[in-house]
Every structure is written in structure tokens, then in C-alpha cells.
NULO-211280 format. One record per residue (C-alpha): residue number from 1; residue in one letter; x, y, z. Coordinates in steps of 0.1 Angstrom, whole numbers. Example, Ala and Ser with C-alpha at 12.3 -4.5 7.8 and 13.67 -1.06 7.14 Angstrom:
2
k: 1 r: A xx: 123 yy: -45 zz: 78
k: 2 r: S xx: 137 yy: -11 zz: 71
***
This chain:
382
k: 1 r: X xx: -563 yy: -410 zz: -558
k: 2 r: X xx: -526 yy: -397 zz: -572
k: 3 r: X xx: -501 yy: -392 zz: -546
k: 4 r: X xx: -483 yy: -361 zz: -551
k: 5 r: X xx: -454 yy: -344 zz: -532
k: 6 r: X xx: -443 yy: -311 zz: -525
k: 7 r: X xx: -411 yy: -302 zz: -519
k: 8 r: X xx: -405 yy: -269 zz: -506
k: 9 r: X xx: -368 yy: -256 zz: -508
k: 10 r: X xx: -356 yy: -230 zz: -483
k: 11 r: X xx: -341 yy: -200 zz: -489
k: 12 r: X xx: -306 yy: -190 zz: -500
k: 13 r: X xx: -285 yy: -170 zz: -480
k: 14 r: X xx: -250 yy: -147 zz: -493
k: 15 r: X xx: -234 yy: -138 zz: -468
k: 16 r: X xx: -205 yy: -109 zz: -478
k: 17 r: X xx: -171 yy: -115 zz: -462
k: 18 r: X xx: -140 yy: -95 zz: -465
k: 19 r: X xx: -104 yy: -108 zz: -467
k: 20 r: X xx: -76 yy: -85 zz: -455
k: 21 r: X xx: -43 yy: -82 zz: -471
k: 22 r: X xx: -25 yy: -109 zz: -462
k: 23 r: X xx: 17 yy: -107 zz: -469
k: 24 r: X xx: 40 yy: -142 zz: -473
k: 25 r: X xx: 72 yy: -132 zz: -454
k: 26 r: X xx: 90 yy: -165 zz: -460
k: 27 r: X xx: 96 yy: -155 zz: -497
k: 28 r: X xx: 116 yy: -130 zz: -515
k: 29 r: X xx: 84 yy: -121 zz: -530
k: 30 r: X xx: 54 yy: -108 zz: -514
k: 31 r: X xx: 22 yy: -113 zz: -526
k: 32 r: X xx: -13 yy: -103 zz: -522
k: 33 r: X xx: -43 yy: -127 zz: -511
k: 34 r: X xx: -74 yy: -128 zz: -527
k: 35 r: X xx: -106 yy: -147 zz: -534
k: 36 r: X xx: -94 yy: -149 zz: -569
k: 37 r: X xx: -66 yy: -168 zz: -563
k: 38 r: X xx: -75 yy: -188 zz: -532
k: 39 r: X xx: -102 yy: -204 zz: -551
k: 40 r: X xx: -92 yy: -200 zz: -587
k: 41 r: X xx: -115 yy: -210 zz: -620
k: 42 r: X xx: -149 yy: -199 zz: -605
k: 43 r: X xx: -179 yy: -207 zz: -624
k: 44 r: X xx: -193 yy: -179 zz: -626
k: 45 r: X xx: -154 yy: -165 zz: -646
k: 46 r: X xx: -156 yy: -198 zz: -667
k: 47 r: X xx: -191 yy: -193 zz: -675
k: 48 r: X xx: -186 yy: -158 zz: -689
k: 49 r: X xx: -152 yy: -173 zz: -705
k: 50 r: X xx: -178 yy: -200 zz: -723
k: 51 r: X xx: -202 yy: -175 zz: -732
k: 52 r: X xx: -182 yy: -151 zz: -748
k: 53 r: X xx: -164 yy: -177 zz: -765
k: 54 r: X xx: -197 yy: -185 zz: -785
k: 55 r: X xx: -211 yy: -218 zz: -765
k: 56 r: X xx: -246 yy: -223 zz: -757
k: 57 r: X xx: -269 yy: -239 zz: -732
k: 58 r: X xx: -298 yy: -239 zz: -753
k: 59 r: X xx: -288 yy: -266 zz: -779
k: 60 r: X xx: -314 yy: -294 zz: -772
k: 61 r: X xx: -304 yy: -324 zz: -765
k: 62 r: X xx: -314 yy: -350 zz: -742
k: 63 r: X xx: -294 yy: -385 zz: -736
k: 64 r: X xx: -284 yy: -407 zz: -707
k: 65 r: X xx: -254 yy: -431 zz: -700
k: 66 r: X xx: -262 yy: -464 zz: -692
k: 67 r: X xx: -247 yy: -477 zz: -658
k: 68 r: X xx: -239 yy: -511 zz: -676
k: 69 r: X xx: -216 yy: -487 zz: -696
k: 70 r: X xx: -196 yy: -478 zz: -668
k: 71 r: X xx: -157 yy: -479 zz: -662
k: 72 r: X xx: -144 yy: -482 zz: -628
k: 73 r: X xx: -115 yy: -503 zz: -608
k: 74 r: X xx: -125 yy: -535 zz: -593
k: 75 r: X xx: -112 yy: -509 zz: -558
k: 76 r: X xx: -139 yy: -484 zz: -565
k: 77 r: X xx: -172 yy: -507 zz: -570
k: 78 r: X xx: -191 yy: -531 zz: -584
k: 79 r: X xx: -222 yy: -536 zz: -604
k: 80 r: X xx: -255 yy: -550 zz: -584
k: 81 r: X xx: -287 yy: -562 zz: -597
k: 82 r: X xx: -316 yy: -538 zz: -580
k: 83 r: X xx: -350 yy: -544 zz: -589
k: 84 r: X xx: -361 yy: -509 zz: -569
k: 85 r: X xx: -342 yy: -492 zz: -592
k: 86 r: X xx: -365 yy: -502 zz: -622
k: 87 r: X xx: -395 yy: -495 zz: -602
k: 88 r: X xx: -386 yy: -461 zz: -593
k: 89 r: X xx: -378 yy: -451 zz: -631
k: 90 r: X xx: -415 yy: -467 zz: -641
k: 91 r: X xx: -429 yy: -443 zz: -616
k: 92 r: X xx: -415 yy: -414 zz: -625
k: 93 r: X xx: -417 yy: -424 zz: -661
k: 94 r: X xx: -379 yy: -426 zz: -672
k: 95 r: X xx: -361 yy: -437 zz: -698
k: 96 r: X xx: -355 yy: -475 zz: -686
k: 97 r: X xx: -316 yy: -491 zz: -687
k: 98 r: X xx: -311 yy: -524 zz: -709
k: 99 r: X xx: -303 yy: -535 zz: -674
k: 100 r: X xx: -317 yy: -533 zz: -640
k: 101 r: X xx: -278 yy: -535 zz: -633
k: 102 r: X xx: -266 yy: -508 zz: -610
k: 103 r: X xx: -235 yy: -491 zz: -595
k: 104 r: X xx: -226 yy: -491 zz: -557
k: 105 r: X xx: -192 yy: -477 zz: -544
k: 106 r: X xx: -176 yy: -500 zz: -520
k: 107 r: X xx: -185 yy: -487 zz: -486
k: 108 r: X xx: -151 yy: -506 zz: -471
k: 109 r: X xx: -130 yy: -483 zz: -490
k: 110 r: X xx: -123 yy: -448 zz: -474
k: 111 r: X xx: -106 yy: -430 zz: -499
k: 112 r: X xx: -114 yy: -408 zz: -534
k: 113 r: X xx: -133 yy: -436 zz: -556
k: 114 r: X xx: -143 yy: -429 zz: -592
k: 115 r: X xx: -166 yy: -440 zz: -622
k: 116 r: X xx: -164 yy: -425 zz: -652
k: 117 r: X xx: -194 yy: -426 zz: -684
k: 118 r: X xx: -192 yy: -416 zz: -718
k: 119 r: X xx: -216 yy: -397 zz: -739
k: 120 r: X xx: -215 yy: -384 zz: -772
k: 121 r: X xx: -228 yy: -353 zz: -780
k: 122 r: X xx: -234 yy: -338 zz: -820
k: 123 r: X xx: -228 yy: -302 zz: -812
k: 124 r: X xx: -200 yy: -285 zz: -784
k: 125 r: X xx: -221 yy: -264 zz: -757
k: 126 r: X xx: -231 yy: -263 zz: -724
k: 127 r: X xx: -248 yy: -288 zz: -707
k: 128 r: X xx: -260 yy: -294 zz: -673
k: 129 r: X xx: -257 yy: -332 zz: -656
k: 130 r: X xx: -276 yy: -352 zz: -636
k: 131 r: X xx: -278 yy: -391 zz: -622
k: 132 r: X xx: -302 yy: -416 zz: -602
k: 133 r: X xx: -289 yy: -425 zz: -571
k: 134 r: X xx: -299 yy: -439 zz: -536
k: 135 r: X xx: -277 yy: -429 zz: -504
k: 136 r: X xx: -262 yy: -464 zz: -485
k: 137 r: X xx: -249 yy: -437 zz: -459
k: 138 r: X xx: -260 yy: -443 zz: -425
k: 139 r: X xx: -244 yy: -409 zz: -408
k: 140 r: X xx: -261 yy: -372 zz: -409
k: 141 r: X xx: -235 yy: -360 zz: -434
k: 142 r: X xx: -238 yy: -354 zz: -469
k: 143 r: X xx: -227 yy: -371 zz: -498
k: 144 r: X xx: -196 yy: -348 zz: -515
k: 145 r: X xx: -185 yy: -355 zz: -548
k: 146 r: X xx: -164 yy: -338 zz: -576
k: 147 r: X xx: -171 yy: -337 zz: -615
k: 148 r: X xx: -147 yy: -340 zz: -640
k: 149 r: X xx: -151 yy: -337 zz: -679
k: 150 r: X xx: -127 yy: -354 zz: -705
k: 151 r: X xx: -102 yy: -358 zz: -673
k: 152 r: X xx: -104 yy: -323 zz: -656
k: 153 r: X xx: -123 yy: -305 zz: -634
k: 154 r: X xx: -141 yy: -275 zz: -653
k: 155 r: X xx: -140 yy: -252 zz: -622
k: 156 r: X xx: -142 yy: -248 zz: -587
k: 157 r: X xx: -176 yy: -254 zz: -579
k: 158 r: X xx: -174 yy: -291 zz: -598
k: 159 r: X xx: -151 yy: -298 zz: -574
k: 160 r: X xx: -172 yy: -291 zz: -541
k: 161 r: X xx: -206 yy: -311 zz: -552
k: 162 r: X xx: -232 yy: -321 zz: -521
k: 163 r: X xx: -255 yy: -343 zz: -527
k: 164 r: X xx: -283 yy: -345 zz: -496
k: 165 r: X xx: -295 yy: -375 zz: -478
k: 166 r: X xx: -332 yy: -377 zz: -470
k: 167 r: X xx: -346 yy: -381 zz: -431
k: 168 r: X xx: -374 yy: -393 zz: -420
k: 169 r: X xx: -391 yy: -382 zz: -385
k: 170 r: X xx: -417 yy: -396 zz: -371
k: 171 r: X xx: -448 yy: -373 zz: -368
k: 172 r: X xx: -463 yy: -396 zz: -338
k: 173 r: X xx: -444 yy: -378 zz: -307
k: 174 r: X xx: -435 yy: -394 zz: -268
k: 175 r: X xx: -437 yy: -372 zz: -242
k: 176 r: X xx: -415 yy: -363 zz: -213
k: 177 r: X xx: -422 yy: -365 zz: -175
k: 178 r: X xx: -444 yy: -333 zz: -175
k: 179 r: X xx: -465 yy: -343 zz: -207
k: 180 r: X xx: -445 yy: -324 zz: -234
k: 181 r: X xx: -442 yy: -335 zz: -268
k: 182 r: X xx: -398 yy: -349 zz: -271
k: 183 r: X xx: -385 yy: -343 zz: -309
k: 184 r: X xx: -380 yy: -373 zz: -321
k: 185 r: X xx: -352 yy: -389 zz: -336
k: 186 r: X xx: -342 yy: -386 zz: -377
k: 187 r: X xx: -338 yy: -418 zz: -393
k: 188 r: X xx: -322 yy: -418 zz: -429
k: 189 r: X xx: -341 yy: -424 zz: -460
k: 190 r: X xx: -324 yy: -445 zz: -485
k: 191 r: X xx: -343 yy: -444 zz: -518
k: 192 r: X xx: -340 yy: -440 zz: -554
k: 193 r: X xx: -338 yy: -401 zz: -563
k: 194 r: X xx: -326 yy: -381 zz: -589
k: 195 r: X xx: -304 yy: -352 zz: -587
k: 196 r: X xx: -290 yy: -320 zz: -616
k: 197 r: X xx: -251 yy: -313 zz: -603
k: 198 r: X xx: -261 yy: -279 zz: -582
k: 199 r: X xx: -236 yy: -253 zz: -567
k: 200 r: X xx: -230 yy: -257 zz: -529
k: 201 r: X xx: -236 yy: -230 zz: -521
k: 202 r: X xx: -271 yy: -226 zz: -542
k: 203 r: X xx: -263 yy: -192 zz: -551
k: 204 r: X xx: -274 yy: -203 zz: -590
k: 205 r: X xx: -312 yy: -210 zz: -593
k: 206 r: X xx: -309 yy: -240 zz: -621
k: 207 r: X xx: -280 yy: -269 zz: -621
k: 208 r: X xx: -246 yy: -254 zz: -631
k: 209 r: X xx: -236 yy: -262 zz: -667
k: 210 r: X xx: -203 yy: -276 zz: -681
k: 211 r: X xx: -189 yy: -273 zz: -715
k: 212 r: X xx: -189 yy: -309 zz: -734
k: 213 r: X xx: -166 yy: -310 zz: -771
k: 214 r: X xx: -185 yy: -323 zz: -805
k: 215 r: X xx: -182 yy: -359 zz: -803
k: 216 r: X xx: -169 yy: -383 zz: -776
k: 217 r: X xx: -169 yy: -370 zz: -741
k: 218 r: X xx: -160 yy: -388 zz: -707
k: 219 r: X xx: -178 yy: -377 zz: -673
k: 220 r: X xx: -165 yy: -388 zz: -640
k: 221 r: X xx: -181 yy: -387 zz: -609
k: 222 r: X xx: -156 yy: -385 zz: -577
k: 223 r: X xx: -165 yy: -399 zz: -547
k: 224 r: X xx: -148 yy: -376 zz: -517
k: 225 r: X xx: -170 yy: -387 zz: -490
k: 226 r: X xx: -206 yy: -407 zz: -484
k: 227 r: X xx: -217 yy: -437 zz: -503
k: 228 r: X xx: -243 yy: -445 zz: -525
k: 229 r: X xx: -258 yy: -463 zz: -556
k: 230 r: X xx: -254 yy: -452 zz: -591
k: 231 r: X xx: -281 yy: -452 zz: -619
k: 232 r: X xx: -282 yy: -433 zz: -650
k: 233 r: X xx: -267 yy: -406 zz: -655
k: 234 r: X xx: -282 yy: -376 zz: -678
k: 235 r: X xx: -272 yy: -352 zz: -701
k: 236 r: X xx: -295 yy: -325 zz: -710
k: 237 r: X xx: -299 yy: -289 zz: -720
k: 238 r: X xx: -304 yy: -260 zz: -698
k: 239 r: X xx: -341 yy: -262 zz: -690
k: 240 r: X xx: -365 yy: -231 zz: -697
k: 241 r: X xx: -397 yy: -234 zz: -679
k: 242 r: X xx: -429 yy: -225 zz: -689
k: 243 r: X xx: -446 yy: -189 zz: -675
k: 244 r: X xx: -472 yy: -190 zz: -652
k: 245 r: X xx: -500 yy: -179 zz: -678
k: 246 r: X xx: -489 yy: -210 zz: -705
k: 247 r: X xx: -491 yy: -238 zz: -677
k: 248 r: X xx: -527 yy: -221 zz: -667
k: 249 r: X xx: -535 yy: -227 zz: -706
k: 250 r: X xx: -520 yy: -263 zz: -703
k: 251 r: X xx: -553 yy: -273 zz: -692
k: 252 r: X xx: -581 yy: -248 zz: -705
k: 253 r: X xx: -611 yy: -276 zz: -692
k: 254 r: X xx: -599 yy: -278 zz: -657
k: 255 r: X xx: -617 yy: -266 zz: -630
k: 256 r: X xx: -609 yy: -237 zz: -601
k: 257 r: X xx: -613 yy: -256 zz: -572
k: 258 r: X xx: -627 yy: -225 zz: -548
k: 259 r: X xx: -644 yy: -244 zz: -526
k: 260 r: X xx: -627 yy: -275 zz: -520
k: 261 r: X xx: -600 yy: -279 zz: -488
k: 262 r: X xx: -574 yy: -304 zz: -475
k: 263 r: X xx: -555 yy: -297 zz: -443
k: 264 r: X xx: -524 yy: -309 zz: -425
k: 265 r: X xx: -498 yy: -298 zz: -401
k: 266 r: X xx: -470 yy: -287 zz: -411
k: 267 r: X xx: -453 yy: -310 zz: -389
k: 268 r: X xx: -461 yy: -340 zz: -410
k: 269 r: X xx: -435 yy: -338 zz: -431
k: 270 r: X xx: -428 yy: -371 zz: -456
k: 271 r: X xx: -392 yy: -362 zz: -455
k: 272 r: X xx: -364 yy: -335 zz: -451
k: 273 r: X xx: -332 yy: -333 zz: -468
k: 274 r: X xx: -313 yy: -319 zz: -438
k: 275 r: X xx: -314 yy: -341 zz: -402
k: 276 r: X xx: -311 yy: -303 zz: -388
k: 277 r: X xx: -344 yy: -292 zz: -398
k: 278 r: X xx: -367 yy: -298 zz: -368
k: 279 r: X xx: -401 yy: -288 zz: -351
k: 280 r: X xx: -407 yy: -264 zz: -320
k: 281 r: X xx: -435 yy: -253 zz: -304
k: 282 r: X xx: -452 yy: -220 zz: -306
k: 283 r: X xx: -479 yy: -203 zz: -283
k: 284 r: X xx: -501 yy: -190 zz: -309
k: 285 r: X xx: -533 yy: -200 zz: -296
k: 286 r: X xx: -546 yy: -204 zz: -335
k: 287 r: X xx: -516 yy: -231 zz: -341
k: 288 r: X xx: -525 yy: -265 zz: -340
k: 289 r: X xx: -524 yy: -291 zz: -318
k: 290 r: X xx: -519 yy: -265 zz: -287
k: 291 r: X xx: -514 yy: -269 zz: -254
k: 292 r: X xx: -522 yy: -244 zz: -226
k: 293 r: X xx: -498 yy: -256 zz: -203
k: 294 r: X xx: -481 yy: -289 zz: -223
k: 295 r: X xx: -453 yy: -277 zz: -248
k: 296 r: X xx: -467 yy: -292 zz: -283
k: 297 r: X xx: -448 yy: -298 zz: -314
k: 298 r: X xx: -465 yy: -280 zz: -342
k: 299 r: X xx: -444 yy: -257 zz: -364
k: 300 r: X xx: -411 yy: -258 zz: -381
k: 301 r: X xx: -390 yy: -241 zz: -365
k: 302 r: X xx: -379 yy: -217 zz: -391
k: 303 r: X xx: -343 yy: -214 zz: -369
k: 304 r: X xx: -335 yy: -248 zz: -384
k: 305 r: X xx: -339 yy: -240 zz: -421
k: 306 r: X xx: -317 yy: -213 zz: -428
k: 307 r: X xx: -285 yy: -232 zz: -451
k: 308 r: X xx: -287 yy: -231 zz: -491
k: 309 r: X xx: -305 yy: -259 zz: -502
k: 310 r: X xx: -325 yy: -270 zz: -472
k: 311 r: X xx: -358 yy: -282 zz: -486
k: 312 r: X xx: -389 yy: -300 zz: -467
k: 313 r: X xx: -413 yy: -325 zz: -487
k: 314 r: X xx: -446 yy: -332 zz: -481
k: 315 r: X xx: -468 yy: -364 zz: -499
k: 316 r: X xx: -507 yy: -357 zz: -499
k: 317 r: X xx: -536 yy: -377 zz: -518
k: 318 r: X xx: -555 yy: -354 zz: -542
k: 319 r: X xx: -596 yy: -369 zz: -548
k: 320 r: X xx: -608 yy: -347 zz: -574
k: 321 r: X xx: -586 yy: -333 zz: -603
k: 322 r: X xx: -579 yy: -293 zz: -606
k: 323 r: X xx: -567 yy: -261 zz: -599
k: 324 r: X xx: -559 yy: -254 zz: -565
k: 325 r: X xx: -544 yy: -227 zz: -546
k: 326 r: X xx: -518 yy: -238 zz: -516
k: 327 r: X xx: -514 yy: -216 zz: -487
k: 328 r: X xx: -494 yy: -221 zz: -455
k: 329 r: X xx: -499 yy: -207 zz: -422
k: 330 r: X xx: -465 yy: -190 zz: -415
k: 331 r: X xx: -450 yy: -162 zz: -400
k: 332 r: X xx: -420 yy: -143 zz: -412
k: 333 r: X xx: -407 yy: -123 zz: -385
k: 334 r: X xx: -381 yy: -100 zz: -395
k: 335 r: X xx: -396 yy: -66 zz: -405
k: 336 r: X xx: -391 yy: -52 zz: -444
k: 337 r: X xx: -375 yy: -82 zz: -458
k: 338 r: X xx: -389 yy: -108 zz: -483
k: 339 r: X xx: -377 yy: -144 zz: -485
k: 340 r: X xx: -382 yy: -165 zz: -516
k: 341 r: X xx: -385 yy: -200 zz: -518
k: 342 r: X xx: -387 yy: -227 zz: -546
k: 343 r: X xx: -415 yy: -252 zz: -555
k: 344 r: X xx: -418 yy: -284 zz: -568
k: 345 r: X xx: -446 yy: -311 zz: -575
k: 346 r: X xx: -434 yy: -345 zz: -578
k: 347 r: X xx: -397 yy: -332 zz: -583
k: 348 r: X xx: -407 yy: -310 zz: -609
k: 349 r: X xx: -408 yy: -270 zz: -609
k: 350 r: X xx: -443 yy: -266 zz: -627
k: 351 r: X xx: -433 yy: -233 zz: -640
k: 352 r: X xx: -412 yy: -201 zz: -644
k: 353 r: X xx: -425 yy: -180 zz: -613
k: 354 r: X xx: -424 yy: -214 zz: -587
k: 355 r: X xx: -388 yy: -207 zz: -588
k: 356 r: X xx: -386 yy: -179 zz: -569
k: 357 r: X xx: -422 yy: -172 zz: -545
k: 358 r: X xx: -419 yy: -143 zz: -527
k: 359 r: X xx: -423 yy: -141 zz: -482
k: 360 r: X xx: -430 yy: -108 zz: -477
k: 361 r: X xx: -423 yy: -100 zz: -437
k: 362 r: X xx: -455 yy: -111 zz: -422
k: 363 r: X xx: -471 yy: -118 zz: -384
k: 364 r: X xx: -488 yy: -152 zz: -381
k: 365 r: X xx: -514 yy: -159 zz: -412
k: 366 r: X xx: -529 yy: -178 zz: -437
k: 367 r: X xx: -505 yy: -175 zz: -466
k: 368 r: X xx: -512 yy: -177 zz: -499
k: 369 r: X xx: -485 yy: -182 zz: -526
k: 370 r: X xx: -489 yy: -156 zz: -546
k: 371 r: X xx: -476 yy: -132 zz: -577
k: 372 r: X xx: -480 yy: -95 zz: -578
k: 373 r: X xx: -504 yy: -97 zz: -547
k: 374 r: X xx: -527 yy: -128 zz: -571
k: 375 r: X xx: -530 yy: -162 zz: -556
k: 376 r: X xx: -511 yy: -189 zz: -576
k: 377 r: X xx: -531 yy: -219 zz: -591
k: 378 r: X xx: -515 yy: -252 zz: -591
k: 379 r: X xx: -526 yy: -282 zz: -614
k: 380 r: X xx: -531 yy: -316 zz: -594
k: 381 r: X xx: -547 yy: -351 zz: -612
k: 382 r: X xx: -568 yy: -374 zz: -591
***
């Protein structure tokens, strides 16, 4: 059986805000405060800039920088053999390094560290960036970094990157005096992942995209706070997925698995991304496990997953090789308002309409993902 997981990312949330007028009374010269010039070369300003200057994101091109290649201070880092990191890129079926030689800040250095690639690209556009890496960080906090290209940082959002941990929490609960189920404890998860440099603030569905120059270009990767190990880093074209009808014709012999099931809680999750996300108990005699009088553990409590970015993953062991539809019981409380969330299968989005599901306000039910009111089918291997 093929292990798959299912990563679930939680909504994104805007919030408006308003900033008054705000006067400087210790100059000759007053001057007016605004969001443009508190945080000055937004993306979304450089992005139209780019555009309208005549670069693209649909060039296609797909490279990686070797970590062998790196340049860094002796201060910053060094270079480690890791034999996990090899492993992970067989699994996931990625390009391989001549090396299993990999990059690891030097976690008895608290200030900005750096390392800095090269890559050569035949045609100026923009390009979004990624890298392997696998968190050292042993606090709840994430891992903050800044981008820079050829020396300087494109815009704003480069320069306030998060990278998540993963937590693990156990699914296996102790119990308290009077027989309830205690939370237990997050525990971090430091593995080999890859990531495509996102806004903070997730208010962009796809990685953000910076603007590399015809020939030699140098990308450098800040360190402002957590530590981690450095793999590959990749250089690719803004990604266009499929529609939902062309990855249904992807596999024309497969068969619509009606009548097969697999079940589990929803509190079995692999792994979070956030140590806040946790479990709570509901009453719903149709949630499972329940207890009458005993508080049980057996939802996610959806008051715990309401940040940009939060995502849930779940591993599960397909048998038999198909089409199958995935529906959740949920609830979504608040009346007229629909919630989307994101999907992915093994750390892919499988295609166009899994980026944005919609959560129409609903009471406690078996959900099916769905599109225009038709349940989704989702493609899973043995």
C-alpha cells in the first residue's frame, strides 16, 4: 500500500485597518503617515512595476543550486554530510545533489547569518524560489528569513519570510482526576521538507515571484531568527495547474470508487505546522469517541486555526488504486459566510480548483468537497 498525506491549509484572513493622520512636530516639516510609506516597495506595487515593464512569469524554466555551491563565512555555517537528506529527495523523486553535503547555520550564533547561491538564468522574468530544508529549532517559533537578489531586497514582503516548523501530538491521550481526556503536549518535527518563498501574510494564493536579470544572478537567503539545514535551492516558473476536468482525464481507466470507505478521526493528525492548533471536545452525540459525562478529545478546535497559513496533515494507506471522494465531518458556524481552504496530496496541489474549496456556513455534517454543489474526485495509487 502507498502512503499518502493530506495536508489541509486553513483559511486566510484580511483584516482592514485604518491609520489616522499622524503629524511629526519635531520638524520644520510636517508630514503625513501612511501605509505607503511605512512599509515602502510592496509586492503587490513592484509586481505591477514588473509587469508593466514587460517581465513574465511564464517563461519555463526549471533549475536548482547545489548546496555544495554555496558561499557563506566560516561565522554563518558549515557544510554537513546528511544521508536523510538523500533519502528524502529519492522519495519525493528530486533532482539528486553531486553531494549528500548540506548546509546548517550555526545555532551558537545569535545574529543575521547569510548564504548566498548562484543561478543562471537565459531569459530576465519572474521567478518564484524555493529550498529543502529541515528545522534544528527546538522552540514554538517560526523560522523568519529575508530574500535578497543580486544584493538587494526586491520588496517588502522578501524581507518578512516565515518558514513553519512542524509538531507532532500524540493522538494516545492521559486523563485527568475525573477521567477527561488532558491535551497533550506538541513535540517538534524536524524533517527534510520543501518550501516556495510565500507572503506572510498568505494573502497571494501561489509563492511570490522575484525578477532575476539574463545571465548570472546571486540569491541570498537571510537568516533573522530560527535555525535550520539547507538543501537545494530551486528556481522555477510560476506554476499553472491543471483544471479539474484534465486531471479527471489524466487517468481515463481508473475506477470511481463508490462503494469503498476508510475512516479516521480527525484528531489523528500526522502533523501540524502551528504548535497552536489543538483539539477540544464537542457534545455532538454523532462525534466520535464521546463521552456522556467524561470530556473527550475529538475535534479540532476550529478556534485554534484561524492565522494565514495554518495547515493540518494527515498520512493514510490507500489498498486499492482510484478515484475517491474525501469528505469531512465539520461544522462551520457562522451564518452566510463561506471559508475556502487549500489541498494538497503528498505536497502537491492536484489541480486548479483544490486551491481554493469552498465551506459554505454549515451545522454539523458529512462534508463533501465539492464544486458547483458536485463532489470532487481525487486520484490515489495503491
Amino acid at each position: 500500500m502507498k502512503k499518502f498525506i493530506i495536508l489541509i491549509l486553513l483559511g486566510v484572513i484580511t483584516i482592514p485597518f485604518m491609520l489616522p493622520q499622524v503629524h511629526a512636530s519635531r520638524f520644520d516639516d510636517v508630514f503625513e503617515v501612511t501605509p505607503s510609506n511605512i512599509i515602502p516597495d510592496a509586492y503587490k506595487d513592484i509586481l505591477d512595476q514588473w509587469k508593466t515593464d514587460g517581465y513574465r512569469d511564464d517563461i519555463e524554466f526549471n533549475a536548482w543550486i547545489d548546496p555544495s555551491s554555496f558561499t557563506f563565512a566560516t561565522s554563518e555555517g558549515a557544510m554537513f554530510q546528511d544521508s536523510s537528506y538523500i533519502e528524502y529527495l529519492n522519495n519525493h523523486e528530486l533532482p539528486l545533489p553531486t553531494t549528500n553535503l548540506v548546509f546548517e547555520f550555526d545555532d551558537t550564533v545569535d545574529e543575521l547569518q547569510s548564504v548566498i547561491g548562484t543561478i543562471e538564468v537565459d531569459q530576465a522574468g519572474l521567478y518564484k524560489i524555493g529550498f529543502d530544508y529541515a528545522s534544528v529549532t527546538q522552540t514554538i517559533g517560526n523560522i523568519e528569513i529575508e530574500i535578497k537578489i543580486n544584493g538587494e531586497t526586491p520588496y517588502y514582503e522578501a524581507s518578512q519570510v516565515v518558514i513553519p516548523n512542524l509538531f507532532t501530538t500524540p493522538n494516545t491521550f492521559s486523563k485527568d482526576r475525573y477521567g477527561n481526556d488532558i491535551m497533550p503536549m506538541a513535540n517538534t518535527l524536524n524533517v527534510w521538507q520543501q518550501t516556495f518563498i510565500r507572503d506572510a501574510s498568505r494573502l497571494y494564493e501561489q509563492a511570490i515571484l522575484f525578477k532575476l536579470d539574463q545571465g548570472v544572478n546571486t540569491i541570498e537567503i537571510v537568516r533573522r531568527s530560527g535555525y535550520f539545514k539547507l538543501g537545494q535551492i530551486y528556481v522555477q516558473n510560476l506554476e499553472t495547474y491543471m483544471p479539474y476536468l484534465a486531471y479527471l482525464d489524466q487517468h481515463p481507466n481508473a475506477t470511481y470508487l463508490n462503494d469503498t470507505r476508510y475512516s479516521f478521526e480527525a484528531e489523528t493528525i500526522a502533523y501540524k505546522n502551528d504548535v497552536s492548533i489543538r483539539y477540544s471536545t464537542d457534545r455532538n452525540p454523532t462525534n466520535t469517541p464521546f463521552g456522556l459525562i467524561e470530556a473527550r478529545l475529538n475535534v479540532v478546535d476550529g478556534g485554534t486555526v484561524r492565522k494565514p497559513g495554518q495547515a493540518i496533515f494527515y498520512e493514510l494507506d490507500i489498498p486499492v488504486t482510484g478515484f475517491y471522494q474525501i469528505t469531512l465531518k465539520s461544522l462551520a458556524a457562522k451564518e452566510h459566510t463561506t471559508v475556502f481552504r487549500t489541498l494538497t496530496i503528498n505536497g502537491d496541489i492536484p489541480f486548479k480548483e483544490a486551491e481554493r474549496i469552498a465551506f459554505p456556513s454549515h451545522r454539523w455534517s458529512n462534508f463533501t468537497l465539492s464544486l458547483n454543489k458536485e463532489p470532487l474526485w481525487f486520484y490515489f495509487e495503491a
